[in-house]
GULUMFI-201628 format. One line per 5 residues: number of its first residue (from 1); their letters; for each residue x, y, z of N, C-alpha, C. Coordinates in steps of 0.05 Angstrom, whole numbers, always signed. Example, Ala and Ser with C-alpha at 12.3 -4.5 7.8 and 13.67 -1.06 7.14 Angstrom:
<recs>
1	AS	+264/-114/+156/+246/-90/+156/+264/-66/+156 | +257/-45/+142/+273/-21/+143/+258/+1/+157
</recs>
This chain:
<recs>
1	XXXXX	+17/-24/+0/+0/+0/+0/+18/+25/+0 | +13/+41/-24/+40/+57/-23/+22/+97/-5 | +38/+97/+7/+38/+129/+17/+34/+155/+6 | +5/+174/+7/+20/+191/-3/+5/+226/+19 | +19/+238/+17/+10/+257/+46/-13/+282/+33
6	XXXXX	-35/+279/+39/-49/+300/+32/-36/+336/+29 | -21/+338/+36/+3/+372/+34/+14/+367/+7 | +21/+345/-6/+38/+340/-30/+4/+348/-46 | -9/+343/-45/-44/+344/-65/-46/+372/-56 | -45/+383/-32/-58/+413/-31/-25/+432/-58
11	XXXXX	-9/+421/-50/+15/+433/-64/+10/+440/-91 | +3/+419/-110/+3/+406/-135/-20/+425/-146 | -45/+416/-121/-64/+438/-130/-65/+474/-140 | -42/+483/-118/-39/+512/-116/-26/+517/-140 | -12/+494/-150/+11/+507/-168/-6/+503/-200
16	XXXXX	-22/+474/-194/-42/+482/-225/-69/+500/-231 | -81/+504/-207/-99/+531/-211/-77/+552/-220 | -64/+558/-211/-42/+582/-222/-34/+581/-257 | -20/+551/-254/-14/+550/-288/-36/+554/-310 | -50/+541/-295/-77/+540/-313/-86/+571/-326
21	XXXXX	-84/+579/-306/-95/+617/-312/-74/+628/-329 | -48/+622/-329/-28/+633/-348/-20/+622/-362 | -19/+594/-363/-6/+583/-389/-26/+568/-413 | -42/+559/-433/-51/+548/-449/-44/+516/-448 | -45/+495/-445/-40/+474/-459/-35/+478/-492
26	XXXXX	-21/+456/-497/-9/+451/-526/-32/+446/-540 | -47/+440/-533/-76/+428/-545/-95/+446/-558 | -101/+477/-539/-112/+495/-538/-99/+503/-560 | -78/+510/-550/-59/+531/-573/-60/+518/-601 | -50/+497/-605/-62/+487/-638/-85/+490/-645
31	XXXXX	-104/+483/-621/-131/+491/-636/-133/+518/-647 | -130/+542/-630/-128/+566/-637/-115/+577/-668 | -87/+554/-666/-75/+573/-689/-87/+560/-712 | -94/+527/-714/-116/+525/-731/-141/+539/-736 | -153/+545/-719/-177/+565/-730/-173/+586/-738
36	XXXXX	-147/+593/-739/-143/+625/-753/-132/+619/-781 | -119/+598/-779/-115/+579/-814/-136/+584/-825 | -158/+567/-814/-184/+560/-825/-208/+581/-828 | -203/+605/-812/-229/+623/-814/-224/+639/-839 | -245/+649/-859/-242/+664/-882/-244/+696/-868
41	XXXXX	-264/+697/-848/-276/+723/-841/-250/+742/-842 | -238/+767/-841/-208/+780/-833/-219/+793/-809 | -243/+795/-804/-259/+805/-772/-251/+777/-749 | -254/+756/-775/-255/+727/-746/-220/+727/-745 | -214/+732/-767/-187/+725/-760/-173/+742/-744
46	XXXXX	-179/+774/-749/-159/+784/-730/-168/+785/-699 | -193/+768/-693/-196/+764/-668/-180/+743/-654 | -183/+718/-670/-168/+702/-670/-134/+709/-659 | -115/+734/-681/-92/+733/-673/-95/+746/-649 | -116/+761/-641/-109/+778/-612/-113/+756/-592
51	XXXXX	-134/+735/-594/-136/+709/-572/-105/+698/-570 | -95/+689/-600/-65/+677/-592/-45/+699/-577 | -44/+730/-587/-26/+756/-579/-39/+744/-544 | -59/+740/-536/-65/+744/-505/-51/+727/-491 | -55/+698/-502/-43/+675/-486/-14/+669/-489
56	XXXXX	-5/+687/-500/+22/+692/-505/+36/+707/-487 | +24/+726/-485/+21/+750/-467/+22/+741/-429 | -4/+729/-430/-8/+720/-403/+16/+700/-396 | +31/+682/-412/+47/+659/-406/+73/+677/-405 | +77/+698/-414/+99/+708/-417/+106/+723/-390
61	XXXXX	+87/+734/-372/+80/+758/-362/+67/+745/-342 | +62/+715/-329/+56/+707/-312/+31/+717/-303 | +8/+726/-322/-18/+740/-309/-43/+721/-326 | -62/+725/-306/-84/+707/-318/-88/+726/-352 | -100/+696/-361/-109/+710/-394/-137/+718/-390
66	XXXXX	-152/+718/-367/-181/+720/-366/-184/+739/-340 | -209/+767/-347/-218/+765/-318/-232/+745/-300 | -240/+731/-314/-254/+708/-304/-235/+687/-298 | -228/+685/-271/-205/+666/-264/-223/+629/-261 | -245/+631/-253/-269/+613/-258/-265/+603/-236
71	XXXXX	-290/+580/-239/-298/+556/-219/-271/+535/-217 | -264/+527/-198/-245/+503/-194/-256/+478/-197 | -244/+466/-217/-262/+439/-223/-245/+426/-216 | -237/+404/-199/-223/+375/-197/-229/+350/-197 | -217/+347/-210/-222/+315/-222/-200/+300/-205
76	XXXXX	-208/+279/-185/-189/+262/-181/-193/+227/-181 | -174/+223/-199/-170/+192/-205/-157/+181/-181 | -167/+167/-155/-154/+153/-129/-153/+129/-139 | -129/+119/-142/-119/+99/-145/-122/+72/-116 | -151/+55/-124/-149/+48/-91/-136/+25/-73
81	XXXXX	-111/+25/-91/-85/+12/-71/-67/+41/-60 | -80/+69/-62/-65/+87/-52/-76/+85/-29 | -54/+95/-7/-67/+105/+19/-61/+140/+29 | -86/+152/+26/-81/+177/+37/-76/+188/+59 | -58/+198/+73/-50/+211/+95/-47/+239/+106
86	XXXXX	-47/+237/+132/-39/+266/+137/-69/+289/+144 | -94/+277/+128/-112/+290/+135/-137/+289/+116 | -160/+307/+116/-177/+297/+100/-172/+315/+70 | -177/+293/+50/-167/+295/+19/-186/+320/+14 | -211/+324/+21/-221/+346/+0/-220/+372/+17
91	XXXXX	-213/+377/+41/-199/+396/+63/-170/+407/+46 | -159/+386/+36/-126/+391/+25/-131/+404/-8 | -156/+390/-25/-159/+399/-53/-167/+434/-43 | -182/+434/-23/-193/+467/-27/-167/+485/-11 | -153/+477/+3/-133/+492/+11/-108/+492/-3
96	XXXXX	-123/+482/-30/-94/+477/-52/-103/+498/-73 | -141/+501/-72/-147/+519/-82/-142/+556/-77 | -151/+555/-53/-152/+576/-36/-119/+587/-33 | -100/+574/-30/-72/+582/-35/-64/+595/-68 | -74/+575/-83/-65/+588/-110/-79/+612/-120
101	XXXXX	-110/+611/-112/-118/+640/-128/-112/+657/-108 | -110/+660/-74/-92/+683/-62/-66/+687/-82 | -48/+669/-73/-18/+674/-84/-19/+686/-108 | -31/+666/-124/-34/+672/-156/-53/+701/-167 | -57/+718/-147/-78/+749/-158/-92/+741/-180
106	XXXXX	-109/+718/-168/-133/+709/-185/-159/+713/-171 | -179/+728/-198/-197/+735/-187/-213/+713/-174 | -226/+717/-139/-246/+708/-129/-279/+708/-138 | -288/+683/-144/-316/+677/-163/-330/+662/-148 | -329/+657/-122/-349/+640/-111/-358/+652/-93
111	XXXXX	-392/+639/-91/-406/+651/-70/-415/+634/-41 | -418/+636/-22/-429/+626/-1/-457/+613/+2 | -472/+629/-17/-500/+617/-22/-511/+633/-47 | -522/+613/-71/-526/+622/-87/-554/+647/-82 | -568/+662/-61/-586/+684/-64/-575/+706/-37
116	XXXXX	-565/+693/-27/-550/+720/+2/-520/+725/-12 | -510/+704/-34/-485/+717/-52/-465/+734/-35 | -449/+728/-14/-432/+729/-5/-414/+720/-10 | -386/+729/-26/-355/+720/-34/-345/+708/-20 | -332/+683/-20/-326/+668/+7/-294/+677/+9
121	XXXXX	-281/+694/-20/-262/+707/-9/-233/+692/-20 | -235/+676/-25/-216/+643/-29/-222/+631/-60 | -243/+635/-70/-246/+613/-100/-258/+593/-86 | -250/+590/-54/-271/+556/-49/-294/+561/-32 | -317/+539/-41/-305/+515/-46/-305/+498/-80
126	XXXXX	-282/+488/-80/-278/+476/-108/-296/+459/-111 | -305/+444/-130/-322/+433/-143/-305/+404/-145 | -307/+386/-130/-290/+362/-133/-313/+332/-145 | -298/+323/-160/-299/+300/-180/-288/+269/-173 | -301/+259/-157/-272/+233/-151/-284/+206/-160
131	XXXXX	-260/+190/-171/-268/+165/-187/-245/+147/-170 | -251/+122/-163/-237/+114/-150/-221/+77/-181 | -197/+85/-186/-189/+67/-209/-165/+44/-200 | -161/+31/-202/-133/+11/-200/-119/+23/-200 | -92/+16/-178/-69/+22/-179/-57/+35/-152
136	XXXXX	-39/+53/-151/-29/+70/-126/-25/+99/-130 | -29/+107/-152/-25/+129/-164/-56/+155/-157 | -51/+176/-162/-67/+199/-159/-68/+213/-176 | -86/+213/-194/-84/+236/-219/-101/+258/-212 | -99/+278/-218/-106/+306/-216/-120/+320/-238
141	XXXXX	-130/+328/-243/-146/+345/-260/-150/+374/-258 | -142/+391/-258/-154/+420/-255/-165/+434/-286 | -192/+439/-286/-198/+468/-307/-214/+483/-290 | -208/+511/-304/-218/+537/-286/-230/+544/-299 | -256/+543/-303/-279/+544/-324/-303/+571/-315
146	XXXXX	-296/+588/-328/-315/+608/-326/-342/+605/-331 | -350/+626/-314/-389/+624/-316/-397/+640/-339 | -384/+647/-358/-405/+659/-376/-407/+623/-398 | -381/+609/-398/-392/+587/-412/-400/+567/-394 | -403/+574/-369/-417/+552/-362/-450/+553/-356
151	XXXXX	-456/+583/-353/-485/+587/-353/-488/+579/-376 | -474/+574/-402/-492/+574/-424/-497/+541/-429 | -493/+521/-411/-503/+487/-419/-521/+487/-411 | -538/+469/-418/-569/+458/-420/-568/+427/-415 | -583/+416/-408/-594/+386/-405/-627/+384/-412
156	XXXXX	-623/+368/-421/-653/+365/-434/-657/+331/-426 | -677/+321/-418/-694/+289/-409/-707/+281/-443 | -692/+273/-460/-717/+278/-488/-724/+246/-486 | -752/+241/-496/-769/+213/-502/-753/+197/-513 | -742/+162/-522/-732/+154/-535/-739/+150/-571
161	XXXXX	-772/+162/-570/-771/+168/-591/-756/+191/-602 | -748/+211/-596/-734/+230/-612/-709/+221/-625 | -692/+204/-611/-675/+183/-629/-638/+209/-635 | -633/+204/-640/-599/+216/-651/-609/+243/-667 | -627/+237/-688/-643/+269/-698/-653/+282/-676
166	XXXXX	-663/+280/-661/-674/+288/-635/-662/+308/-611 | -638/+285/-611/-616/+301/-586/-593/+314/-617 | -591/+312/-636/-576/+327/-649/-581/+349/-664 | -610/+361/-655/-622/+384/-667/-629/+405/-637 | -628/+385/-608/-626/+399/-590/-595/+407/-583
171	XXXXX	-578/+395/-587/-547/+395/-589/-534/+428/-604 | -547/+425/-628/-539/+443/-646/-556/+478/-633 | -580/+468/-628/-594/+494/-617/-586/+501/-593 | -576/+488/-572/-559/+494/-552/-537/+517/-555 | -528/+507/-580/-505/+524/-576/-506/+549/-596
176	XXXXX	-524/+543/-613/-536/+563/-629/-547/+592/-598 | -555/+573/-588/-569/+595/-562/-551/+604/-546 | -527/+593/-541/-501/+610/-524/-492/+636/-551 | -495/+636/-569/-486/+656/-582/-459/+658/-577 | -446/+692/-574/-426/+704/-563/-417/+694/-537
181	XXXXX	-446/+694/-525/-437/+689/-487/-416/+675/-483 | -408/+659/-488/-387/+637/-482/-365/+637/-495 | -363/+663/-504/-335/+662/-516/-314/+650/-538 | -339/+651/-566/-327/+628/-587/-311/+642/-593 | -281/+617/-604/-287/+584/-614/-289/+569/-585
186	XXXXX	-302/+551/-590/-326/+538/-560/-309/+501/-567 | -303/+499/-548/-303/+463/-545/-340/+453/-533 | -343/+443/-545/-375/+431/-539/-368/+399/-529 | -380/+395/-504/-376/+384/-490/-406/+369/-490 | -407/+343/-497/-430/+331/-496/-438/+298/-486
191	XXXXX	-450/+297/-467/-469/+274/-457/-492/+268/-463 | -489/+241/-469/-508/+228/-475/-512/+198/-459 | -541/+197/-446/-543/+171/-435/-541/+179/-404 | -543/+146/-384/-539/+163/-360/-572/+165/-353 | -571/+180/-329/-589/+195/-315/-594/+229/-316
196	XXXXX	-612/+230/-305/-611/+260/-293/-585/+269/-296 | -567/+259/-272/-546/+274/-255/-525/+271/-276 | -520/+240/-280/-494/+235/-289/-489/+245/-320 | -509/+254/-339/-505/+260/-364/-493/+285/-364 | -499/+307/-345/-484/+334/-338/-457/+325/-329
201	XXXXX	-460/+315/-314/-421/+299/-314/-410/+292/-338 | -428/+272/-356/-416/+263/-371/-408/+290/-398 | -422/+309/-403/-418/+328/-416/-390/+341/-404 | -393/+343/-381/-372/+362/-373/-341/+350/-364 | -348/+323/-371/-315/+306/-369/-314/+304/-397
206	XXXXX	-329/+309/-421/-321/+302/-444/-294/+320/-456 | -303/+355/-443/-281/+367/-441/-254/+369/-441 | -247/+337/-417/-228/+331/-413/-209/+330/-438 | -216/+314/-457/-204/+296/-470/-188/+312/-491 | -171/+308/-493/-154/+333/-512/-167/+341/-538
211	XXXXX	-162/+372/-540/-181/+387/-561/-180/+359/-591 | -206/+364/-595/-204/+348/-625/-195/+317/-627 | -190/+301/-600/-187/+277/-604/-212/+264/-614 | -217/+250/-630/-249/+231/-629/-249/+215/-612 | -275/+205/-615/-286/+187/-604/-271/+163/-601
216	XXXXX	-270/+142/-594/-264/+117/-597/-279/+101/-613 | -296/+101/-616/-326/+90/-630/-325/+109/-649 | -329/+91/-681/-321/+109/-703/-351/+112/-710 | -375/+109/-696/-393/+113/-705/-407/+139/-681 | -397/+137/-670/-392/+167/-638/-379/+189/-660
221	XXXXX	-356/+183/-670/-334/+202/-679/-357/+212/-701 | -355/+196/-718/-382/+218/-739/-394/+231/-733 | -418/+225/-710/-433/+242/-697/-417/+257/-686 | -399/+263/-675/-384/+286/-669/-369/+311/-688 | -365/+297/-713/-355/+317/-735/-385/+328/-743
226	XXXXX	-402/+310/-752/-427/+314/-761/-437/+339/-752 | -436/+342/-722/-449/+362/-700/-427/+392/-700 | -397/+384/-711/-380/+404/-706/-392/+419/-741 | -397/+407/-757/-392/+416/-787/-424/+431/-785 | -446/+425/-764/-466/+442/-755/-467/+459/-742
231	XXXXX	-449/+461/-729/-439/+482/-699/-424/+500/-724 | -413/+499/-741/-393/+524/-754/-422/+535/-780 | -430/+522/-781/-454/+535/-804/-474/+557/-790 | -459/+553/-762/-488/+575/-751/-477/+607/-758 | -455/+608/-766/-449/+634/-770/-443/+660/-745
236	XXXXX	-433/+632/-723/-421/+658/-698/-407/+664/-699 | -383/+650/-705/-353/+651/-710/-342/+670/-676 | -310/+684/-692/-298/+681/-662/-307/+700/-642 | -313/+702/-619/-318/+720/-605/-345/+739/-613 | -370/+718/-633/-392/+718/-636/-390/+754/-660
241	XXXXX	-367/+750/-667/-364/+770/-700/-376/+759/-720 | -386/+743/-725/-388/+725/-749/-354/+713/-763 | -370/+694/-776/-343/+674/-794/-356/+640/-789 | -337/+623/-792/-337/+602/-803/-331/+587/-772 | -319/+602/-753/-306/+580/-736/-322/+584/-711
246	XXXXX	-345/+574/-705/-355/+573/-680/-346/+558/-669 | -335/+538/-667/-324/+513/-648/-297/+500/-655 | -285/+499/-640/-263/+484/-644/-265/+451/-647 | -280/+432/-635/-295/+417/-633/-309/+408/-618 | -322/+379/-619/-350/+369/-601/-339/+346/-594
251	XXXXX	-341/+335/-570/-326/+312/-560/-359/+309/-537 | -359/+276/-549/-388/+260/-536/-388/+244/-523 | -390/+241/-497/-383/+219/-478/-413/+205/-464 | -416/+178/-472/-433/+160/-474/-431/+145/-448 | -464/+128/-440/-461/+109/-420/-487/+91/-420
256	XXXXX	-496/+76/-414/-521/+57/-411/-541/+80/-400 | -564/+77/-411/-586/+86/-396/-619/+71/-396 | -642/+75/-383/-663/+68/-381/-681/+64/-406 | -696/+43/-409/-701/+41/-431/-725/+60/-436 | -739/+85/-420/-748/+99/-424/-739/+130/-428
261	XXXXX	-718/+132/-428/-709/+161/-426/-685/+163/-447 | -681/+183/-457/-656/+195/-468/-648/+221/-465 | -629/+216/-440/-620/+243/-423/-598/+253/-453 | -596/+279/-456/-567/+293/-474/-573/+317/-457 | -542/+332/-452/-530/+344/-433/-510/+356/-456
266	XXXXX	-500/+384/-455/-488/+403/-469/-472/+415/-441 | -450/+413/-442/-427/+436/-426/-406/+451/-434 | -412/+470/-440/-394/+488/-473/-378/+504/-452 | -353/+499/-472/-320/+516/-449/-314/+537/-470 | -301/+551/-463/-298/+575/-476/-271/+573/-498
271	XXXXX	-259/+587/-512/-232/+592/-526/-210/+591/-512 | -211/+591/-488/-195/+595/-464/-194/+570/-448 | -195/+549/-459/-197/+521/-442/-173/+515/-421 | -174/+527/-402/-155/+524/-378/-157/+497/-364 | -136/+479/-368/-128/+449/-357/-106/+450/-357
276	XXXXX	-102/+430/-342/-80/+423/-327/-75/+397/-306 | -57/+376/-305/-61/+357/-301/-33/+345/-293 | -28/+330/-269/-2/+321/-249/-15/+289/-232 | +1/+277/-245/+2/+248/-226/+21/+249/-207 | +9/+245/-182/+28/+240/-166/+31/+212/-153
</recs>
């Protein structure tokens, strides 16, 4: 049973809420300089070079690329031949939070109760995710996901008659309905299947998966280009100027469900996809 001390997780944490806000993943950034390849608009495009001029900027200059420093999302993979020590694990994720956006002069976005809306002052409490997988190891997850793209997902309960036409005409109008708000080019984040609860998860872990990877299932993957080559026809393009490039892409994460329901779940991230990720 291998060791590992809850202070090493609060550590790891402080230091990727921080990166996250200043640096891009490699993932992001190709996406980006691909869509400025690909947009015809010279309105989408020179929005486009000022998004890359920013995250260039911010990584250079050690400052968030967003006022919106966002929600702390954590994802953690517990490996359950690990043994955690030292104290309690989601006490250590939020004081890993609460260190990095102090240290890090990242703006505070959380409230104490969503209608008396009191700043709790800290960023926490974080939003934690835990999956418990083989092994001894701890994977980590951080994105700092702003509320203007996260107010804009939807979940919809649709009949099993409405069928793949069904959830892929509510899919497309989804995001047709975020417009500008969310800050295109948009990663669209989508679940299908599931329950109630778990299809909003499943949308919002689809995120995870590095920009533009497909599906595994080459009949998933279609429906995912299918839905991206609909998402660019809406004519929002970048930063809701018009052009060609509303989305960077649509990544669809699937699971068993009831034979009366067909839950689909939409969780759209912004141009600014802040992740970041450490096994310890």
């Amino acid at each position: 049973m291998r060791e590992l001390h809850v202070d090493q997780v609060a550590e790891a944490i402080a230091n990727l809420v921080m990166e996250a806000n200043y640096v891009l993943e490699p993932d992001v950034m190709a996406a980006l300089e691909k869509a400025r390849a690909d947009e015809p608009s010279p309105v989408g495009q020179a929005v486009l070079q000022q998004l890359v001029e920013n995250a260039e900027l911010a990584c250079s200059e050690r400052v968030p690329m967003c006022q919106d420093t966002g929600n702390a999302l954590v994802f953690l993979e517990v490996g359950q031949d690990l043994h955690l020590v030292g104290g309690d694990l989601s006490e250590a994720v939020n004081r890993g939070v609460s260190r990095g956006y102090v240290e890090g002069y990242l703006r505070k976005s959380i409230l104490d109760d969503p209608i008396r809306r009191k700043n709790t002052g800290d960023n926490t409490p974080a939003f934690i995710y835990t999956d418990i997988v083989p092994g001894d190891r701890l994977r980590i997850r951080v994105v700092t996901k702003g509320g203007g793209a996260e107010n804009m997902g939807q979940l919809r309960m649709l009949p099993p008659s409405a069928g793949w036409e069904g959830a892929r005409r509510f899919i497309v109008e989804a995001v047709a309905a975020a417009g500008p708000n969310a800050c295109p080019p948009l990663l669209v984040g989508v679940g299908v299947g599931g329950n109630f609860d778990k299809v909003a998860l499943l949308a919002k872990k689809a995120l995870l998966r590095p920009v533009g990877q497909p599906h595994p299932d080459p009949e998933w993957a279609a429906r995912e280009q299918d839905l991206l080559t609909e998402i660019n026809k809406l004519g929002v393009g970048p930063m809701g100027l018009g052009g060609k490039v509303t989305a960077f892409a649509v990544h669809i994460e699937t699971m068993p469900c009831h034979i009366t329901s067909l839950p689909v779940a939409v969780n759209i991230e912004c141009h600014a996809h802040r992740h970041k990720e450490v096994v310890l």
